[in-house]
mmCIF file as Biopython writes it, N, C-alpha, C and O atoms, coordinates in Angstrom:
data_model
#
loop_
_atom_site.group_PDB
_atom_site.id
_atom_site.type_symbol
_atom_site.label_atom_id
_atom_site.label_alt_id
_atom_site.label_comp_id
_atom_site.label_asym_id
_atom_site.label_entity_id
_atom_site.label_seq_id
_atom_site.pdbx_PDB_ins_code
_atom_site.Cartn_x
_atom_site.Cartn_y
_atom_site.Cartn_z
_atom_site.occupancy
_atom_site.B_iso_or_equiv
_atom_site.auth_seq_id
_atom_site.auth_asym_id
_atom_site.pdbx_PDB_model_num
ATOM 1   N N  . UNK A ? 1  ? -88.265 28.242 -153.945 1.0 0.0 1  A 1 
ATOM 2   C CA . UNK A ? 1  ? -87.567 29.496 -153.728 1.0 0.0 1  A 1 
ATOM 3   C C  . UNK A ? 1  ? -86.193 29.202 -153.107 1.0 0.0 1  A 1 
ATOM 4   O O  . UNK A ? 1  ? -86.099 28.503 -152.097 1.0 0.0 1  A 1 
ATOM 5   N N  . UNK A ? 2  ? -85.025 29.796 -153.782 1.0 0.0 2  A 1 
ATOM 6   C CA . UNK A ? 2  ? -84.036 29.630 -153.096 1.0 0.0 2  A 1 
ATOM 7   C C  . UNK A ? 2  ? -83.941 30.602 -151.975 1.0 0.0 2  A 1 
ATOM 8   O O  . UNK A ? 2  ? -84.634 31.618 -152.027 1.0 0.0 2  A 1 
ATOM 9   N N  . UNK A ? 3  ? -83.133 30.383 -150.943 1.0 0.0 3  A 1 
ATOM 10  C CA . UNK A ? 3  ? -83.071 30.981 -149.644 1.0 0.0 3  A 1 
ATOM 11  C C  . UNK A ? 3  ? -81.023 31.333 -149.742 1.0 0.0 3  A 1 
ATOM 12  O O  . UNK A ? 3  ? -80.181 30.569 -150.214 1.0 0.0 3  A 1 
ATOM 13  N N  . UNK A ? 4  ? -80.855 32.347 -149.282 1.0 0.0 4  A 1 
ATOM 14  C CA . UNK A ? 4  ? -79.130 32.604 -148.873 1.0 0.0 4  A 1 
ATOM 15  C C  . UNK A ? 4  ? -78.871 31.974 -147.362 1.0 0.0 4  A 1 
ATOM 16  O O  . UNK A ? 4  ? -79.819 31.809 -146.594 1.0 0.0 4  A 1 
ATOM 17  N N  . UNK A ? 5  ? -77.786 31.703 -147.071 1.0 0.0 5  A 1 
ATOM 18  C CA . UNK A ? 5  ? -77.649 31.209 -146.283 1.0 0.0 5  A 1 
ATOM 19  C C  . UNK A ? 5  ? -76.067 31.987 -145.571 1.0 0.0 5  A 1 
ATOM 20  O O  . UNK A ? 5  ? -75.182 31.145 -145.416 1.0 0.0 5  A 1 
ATOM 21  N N  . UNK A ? 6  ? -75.838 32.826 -145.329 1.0 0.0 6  A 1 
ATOM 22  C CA . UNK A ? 6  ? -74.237 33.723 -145.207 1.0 0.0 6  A 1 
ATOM 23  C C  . UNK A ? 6  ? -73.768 32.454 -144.400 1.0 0.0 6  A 1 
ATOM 24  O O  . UNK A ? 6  ? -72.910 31.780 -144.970 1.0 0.0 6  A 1 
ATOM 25  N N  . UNK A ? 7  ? -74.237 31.977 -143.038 1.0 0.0 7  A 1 
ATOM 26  C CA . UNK A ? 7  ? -73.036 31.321 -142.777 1.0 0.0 7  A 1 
ATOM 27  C C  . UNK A ? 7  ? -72.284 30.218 -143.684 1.0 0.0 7  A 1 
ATOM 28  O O  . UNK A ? 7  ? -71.060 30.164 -143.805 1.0 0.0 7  A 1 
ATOM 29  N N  . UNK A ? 8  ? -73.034 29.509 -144.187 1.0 0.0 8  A 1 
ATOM 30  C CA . UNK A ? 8  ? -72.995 28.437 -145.395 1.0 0.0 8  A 1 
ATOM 31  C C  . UNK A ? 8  ? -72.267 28.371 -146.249 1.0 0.0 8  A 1 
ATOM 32  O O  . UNK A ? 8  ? -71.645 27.380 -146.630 1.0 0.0 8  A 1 
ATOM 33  N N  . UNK A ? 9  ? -72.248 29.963 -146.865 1.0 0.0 9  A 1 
ATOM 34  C CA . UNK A ? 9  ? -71.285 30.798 -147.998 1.0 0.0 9  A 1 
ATOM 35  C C  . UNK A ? 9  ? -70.079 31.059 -147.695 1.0 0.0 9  A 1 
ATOM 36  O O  . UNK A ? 9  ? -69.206 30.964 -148.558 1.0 0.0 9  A 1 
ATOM 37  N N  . UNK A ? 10 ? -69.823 31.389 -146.577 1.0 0.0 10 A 1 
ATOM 38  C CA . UNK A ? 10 ? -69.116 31.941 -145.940 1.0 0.0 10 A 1 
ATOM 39  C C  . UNK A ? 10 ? -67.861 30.168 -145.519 1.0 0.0 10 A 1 
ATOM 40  O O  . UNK A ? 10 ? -66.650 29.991 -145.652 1.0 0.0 10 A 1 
ATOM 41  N N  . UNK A ? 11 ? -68.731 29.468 -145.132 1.0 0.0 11 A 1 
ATOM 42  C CA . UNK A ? 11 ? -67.880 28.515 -144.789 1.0 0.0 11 A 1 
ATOM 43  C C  . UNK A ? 11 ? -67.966 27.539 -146.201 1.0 0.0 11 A 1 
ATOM 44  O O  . UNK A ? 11 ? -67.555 26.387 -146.062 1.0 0.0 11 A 1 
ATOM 45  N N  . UNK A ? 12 ? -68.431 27.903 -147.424 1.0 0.0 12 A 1 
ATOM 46  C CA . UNK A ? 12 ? -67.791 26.936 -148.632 1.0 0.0 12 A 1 
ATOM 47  C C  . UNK A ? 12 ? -66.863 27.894 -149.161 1.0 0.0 12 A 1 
ATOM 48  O O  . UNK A ? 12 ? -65.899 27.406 -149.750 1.0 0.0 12 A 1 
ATOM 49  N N  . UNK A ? 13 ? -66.954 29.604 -149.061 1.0 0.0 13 A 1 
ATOM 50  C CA . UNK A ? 13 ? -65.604 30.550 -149.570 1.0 0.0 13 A 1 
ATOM 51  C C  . UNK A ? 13 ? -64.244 30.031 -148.878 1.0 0.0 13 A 1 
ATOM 52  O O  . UNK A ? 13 ? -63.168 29.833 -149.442 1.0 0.0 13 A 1 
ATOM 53  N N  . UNK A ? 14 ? -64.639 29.819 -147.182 1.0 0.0 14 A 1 
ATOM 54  C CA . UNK A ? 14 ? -63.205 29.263 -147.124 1.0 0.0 14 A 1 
ATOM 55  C C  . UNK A ? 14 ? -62.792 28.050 -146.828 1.0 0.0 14 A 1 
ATOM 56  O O  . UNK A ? 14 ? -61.910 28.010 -145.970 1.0 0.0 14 A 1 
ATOM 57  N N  . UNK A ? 15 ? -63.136 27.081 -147.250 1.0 0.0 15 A 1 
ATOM 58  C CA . UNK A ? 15 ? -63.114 25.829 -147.693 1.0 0.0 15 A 1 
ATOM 59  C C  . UNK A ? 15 ? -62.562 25.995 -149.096 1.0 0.0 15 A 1 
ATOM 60  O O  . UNK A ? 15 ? -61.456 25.483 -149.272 1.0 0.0 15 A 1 
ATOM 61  N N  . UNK A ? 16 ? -62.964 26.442 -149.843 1.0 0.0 16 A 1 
ATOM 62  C CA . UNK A ? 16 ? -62.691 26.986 -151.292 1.0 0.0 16 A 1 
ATOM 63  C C  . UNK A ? 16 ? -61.004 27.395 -151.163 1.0 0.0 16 A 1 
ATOM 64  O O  . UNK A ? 16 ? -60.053 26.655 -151.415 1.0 0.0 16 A 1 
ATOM 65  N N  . UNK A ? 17 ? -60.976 28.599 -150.761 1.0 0.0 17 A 1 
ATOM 66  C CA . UNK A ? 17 ? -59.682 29.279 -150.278 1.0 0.0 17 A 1 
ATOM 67  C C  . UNK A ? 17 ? -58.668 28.469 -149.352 1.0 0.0 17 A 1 
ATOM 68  O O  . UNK A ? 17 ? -57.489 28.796 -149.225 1.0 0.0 17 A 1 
ATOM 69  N N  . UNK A ? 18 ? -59.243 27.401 -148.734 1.0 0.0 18 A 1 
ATOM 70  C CA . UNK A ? 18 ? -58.023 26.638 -148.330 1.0 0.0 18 A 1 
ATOM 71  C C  . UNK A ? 18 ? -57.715 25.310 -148.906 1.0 0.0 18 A 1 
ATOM 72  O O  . UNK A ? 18 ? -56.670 24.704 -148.669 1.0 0.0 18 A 1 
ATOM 73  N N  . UNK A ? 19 ? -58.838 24.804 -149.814 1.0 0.0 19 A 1 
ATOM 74  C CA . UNK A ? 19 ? -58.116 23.846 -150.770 1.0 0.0 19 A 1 
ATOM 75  C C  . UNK A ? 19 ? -57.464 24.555 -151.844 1.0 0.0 19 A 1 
ATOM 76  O O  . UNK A ? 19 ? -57.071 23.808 -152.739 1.0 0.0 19 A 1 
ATOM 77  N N  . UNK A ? 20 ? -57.219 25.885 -152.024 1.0 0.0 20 A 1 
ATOM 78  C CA . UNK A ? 20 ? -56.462 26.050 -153.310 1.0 0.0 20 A 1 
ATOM 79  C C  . UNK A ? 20 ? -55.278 26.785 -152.646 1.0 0.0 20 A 1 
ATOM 80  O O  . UNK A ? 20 ? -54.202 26.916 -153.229 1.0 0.0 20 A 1 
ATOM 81  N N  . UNK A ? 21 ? -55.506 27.246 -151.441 1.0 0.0 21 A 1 
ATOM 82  C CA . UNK A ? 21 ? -53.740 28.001 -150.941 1.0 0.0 21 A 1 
ATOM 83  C C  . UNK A ? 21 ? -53.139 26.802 -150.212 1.0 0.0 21 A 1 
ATOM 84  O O  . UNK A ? 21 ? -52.004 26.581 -150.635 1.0 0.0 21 A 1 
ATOM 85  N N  . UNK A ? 22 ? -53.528 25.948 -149.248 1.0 0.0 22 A 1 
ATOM 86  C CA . UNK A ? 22 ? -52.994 25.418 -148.480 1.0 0.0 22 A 1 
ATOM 87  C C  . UNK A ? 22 ? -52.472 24.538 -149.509 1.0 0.0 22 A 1 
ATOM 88  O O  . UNK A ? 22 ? -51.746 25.201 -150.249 1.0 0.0 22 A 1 
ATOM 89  N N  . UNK A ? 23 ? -52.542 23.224 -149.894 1.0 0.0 23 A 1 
ATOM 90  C CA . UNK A ? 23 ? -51.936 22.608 -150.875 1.0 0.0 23 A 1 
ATOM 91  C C  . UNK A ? 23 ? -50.412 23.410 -151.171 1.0 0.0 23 A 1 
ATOM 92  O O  . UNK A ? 23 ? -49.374 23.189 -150.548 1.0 0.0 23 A 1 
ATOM 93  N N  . UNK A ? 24 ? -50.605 24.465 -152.375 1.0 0.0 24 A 1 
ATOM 94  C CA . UNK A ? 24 ? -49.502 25.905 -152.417 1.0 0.0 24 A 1 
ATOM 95  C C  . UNK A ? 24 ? -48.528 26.335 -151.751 1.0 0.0 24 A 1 
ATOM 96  O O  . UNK A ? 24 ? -47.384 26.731 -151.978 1.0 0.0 24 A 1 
ATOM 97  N N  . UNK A ? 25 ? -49.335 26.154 -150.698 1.0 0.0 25 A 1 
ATOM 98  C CA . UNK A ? 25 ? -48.222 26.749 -149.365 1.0 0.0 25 A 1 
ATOM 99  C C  . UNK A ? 25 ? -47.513 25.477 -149.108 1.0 0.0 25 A 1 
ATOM 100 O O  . UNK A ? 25 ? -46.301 25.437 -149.320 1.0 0.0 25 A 1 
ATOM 101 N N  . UNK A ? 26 ? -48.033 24.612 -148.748 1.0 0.0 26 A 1 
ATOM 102 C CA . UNK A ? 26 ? -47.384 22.933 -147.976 1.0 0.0 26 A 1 
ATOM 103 C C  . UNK A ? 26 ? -46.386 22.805 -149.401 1.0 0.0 26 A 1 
ATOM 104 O O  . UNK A ? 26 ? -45.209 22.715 -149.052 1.0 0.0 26 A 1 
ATOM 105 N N  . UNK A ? 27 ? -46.549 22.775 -150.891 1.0 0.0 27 A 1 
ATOM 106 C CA . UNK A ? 27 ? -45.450 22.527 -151.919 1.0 0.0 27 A 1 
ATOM 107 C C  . UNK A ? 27 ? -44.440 23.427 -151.542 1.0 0.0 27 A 1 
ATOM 108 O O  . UNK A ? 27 ? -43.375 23.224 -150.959 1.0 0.0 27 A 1 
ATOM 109 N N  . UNK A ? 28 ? -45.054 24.654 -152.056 1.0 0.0 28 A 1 
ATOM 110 C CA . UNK A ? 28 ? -43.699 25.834 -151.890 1.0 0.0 28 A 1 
ATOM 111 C C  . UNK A ? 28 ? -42.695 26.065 -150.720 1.0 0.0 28 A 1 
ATOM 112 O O  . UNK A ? 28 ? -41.585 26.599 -150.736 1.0 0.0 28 A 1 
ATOM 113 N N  . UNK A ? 29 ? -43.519 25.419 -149.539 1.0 0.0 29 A 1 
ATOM 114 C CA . UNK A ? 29 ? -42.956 25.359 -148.135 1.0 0.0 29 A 1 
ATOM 115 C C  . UNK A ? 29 ? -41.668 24.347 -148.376 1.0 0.0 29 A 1 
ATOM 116 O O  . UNK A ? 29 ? -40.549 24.643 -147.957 1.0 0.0 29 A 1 
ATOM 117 N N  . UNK A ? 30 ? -41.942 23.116 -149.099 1.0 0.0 30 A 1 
ATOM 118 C CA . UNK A ? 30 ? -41.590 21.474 -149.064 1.0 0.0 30 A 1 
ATOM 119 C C  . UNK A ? 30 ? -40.115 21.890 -150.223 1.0 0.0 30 A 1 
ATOM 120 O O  . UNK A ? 30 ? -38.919 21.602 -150.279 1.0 0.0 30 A 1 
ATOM 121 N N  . UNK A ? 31 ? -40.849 22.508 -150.813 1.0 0.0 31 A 1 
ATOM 122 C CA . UNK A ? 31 ? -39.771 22.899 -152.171 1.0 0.0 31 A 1 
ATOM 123 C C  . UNK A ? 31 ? -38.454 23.787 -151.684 1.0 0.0 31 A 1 
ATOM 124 O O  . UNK A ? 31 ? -37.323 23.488 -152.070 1.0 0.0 31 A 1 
ATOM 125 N N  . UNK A ? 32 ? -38.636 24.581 -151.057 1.0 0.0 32 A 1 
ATOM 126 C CA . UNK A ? 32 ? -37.668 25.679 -150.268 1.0 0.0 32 A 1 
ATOM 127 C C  . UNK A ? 32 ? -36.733 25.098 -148.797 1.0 0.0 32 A 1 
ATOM 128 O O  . UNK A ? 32 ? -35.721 25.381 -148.155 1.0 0.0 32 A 1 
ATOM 129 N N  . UNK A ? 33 ? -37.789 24.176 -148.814 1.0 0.0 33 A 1 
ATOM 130 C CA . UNK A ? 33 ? -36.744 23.269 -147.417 1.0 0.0 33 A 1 
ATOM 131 C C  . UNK A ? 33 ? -35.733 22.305 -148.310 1.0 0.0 33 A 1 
ATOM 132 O O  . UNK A ? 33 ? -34.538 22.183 -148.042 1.0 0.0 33 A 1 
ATOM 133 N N  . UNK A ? 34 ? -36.333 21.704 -149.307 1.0 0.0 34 A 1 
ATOM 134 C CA . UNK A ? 34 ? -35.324 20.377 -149.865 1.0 0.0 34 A 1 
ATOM 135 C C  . UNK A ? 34 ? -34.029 21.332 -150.185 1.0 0.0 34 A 1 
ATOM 136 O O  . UNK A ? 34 ? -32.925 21.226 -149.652 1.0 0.0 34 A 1 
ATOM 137 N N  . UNK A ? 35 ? -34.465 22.409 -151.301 1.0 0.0 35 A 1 
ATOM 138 C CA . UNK A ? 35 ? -33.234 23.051 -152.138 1.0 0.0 35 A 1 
ATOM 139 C C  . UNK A ? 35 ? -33.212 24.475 -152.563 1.0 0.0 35 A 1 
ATOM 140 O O  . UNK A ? 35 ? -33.218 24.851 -153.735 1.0 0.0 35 A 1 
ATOM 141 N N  . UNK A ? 36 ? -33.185 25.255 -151.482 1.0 0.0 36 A 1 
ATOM 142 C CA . UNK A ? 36 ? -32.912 26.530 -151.941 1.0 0.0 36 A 1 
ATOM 143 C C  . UNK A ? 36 ? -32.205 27.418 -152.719 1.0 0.0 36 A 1 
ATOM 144 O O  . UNK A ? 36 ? -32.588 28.375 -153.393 1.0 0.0 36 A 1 
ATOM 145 N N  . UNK A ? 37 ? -30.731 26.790 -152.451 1.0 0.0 37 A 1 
ATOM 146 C CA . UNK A ? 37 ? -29.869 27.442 -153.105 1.0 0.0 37 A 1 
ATOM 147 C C  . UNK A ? 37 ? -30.276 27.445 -154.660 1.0 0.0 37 A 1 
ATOM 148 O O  . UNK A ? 37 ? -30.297 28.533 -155.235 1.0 0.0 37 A 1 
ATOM 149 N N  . UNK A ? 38 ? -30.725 25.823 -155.634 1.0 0.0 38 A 1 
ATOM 150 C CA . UNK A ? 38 ? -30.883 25.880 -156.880 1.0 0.0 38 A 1 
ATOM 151 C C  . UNK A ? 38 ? -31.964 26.157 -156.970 1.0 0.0 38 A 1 
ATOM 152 O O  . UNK A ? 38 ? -32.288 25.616 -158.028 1.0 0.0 38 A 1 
ATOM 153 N N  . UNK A ? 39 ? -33.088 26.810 -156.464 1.0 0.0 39 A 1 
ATOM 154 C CA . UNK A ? 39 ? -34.096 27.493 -156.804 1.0 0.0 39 A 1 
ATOM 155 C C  . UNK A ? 39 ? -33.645 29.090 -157.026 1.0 0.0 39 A 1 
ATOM 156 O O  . UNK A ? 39 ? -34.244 29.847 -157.791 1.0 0.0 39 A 1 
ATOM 157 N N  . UNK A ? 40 ? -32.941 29.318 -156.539 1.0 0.0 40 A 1 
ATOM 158 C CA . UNK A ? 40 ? -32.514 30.799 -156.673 1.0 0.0 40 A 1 
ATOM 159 C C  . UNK A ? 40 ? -31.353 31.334 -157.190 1.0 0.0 40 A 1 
ATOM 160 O O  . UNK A ? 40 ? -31.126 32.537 -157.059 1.0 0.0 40 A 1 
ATOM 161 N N  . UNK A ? 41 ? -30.371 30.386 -157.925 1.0 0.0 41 A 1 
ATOM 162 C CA . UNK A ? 41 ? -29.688 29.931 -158.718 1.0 0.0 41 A 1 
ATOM 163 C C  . UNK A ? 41 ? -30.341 30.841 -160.414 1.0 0.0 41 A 1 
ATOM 164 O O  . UNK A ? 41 ? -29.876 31.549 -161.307 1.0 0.0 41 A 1 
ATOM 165 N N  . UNK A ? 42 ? -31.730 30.179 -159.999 1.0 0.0 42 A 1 
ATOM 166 C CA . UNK A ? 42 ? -32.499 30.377 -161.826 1.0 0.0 42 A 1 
ATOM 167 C C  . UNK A ? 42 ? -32.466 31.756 -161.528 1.0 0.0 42 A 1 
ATOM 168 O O  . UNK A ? 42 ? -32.280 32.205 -162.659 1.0 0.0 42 A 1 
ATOM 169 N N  . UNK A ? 43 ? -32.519 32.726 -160.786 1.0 0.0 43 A 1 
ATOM 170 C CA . UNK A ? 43 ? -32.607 34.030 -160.783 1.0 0.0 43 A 1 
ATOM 171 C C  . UNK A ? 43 ? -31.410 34.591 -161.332 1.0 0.0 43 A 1 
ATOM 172 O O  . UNK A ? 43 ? -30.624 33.643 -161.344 1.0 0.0 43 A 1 
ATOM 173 N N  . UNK A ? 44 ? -31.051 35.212 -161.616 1.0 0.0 44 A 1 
ATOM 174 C CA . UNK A ? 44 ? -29.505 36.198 -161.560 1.0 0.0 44 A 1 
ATOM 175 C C  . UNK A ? 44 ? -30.524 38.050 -162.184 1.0 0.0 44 A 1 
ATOM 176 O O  . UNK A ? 44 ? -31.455 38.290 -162.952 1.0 0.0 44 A 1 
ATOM 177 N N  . UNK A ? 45 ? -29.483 39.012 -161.158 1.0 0.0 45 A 1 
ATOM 178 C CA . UNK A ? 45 ? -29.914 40.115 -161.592 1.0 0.0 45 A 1 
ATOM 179 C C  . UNK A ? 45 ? -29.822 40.232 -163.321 1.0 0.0 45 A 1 
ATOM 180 O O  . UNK A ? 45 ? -30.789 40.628 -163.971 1.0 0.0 45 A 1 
ATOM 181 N N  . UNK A ? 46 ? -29.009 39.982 -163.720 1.0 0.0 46 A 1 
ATOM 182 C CA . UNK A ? 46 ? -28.284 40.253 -165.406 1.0 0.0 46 A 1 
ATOM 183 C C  . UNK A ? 46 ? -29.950 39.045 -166.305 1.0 0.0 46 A 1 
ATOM 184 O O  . UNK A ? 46 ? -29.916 38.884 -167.525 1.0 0.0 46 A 1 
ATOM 185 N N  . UNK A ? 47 ? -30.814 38.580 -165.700 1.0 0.0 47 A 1 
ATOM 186 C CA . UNK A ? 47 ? -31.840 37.851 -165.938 1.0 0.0 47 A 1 
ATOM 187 C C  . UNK A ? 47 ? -32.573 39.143 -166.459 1.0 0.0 47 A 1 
ATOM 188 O O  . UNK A ? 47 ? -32.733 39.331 -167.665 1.0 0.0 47 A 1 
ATOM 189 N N  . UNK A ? 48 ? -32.962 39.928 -165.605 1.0 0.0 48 A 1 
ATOM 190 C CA . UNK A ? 48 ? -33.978 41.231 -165.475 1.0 0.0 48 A 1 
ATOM 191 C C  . UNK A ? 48 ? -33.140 42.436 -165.945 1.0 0.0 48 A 1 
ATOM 192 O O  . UNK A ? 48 ? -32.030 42.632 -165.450 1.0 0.0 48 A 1 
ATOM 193 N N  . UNK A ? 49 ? -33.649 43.241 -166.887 1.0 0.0 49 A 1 
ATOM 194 C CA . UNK A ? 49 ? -33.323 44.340 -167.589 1.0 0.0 49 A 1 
ATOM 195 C C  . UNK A ? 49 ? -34.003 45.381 -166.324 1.0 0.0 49 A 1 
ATOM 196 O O  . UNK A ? 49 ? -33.536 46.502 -166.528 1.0 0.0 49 A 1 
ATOM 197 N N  . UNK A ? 50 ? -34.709 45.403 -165.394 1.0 0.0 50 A 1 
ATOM 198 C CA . UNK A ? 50 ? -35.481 46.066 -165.130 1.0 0.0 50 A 1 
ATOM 199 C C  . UNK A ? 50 ? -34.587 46.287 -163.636 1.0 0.0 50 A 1 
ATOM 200 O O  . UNK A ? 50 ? -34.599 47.423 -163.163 1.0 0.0 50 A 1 
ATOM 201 N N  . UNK A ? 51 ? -33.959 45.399 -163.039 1.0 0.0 51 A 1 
ATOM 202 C CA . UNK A ? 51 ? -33.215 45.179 -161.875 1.0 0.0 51 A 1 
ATOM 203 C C  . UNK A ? 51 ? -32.423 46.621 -162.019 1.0 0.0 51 A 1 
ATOM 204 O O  . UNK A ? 51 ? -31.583 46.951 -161.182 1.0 0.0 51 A 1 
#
């Protein structure tokens, strides 16, 4: 018989949730410190019809 276990679940959901944001965050963090300006460069309003 399987048995639930909430705390168990609970601590592989966020284990789960922090190997897939943290990674994310530490790039996007790493990426925005080296070079901002040409990351936001690729934007221009005249890009978006919707702007």
């Amino acid at each position: 018989m399987l048995a639930f276990h909430p705390a168990i679940t609970l601590a592989a959901f966020l284990l789960a949730w922090a190997s897939t944001v943290v990674p994310a965050w530490v790039a996007a963090k790493r990426e925005l410190r080296d070079k901002p300006a040409s990351l936001l460069r690729a934007f221009h309003v005249h890009d978006f019809g919707w702007l």
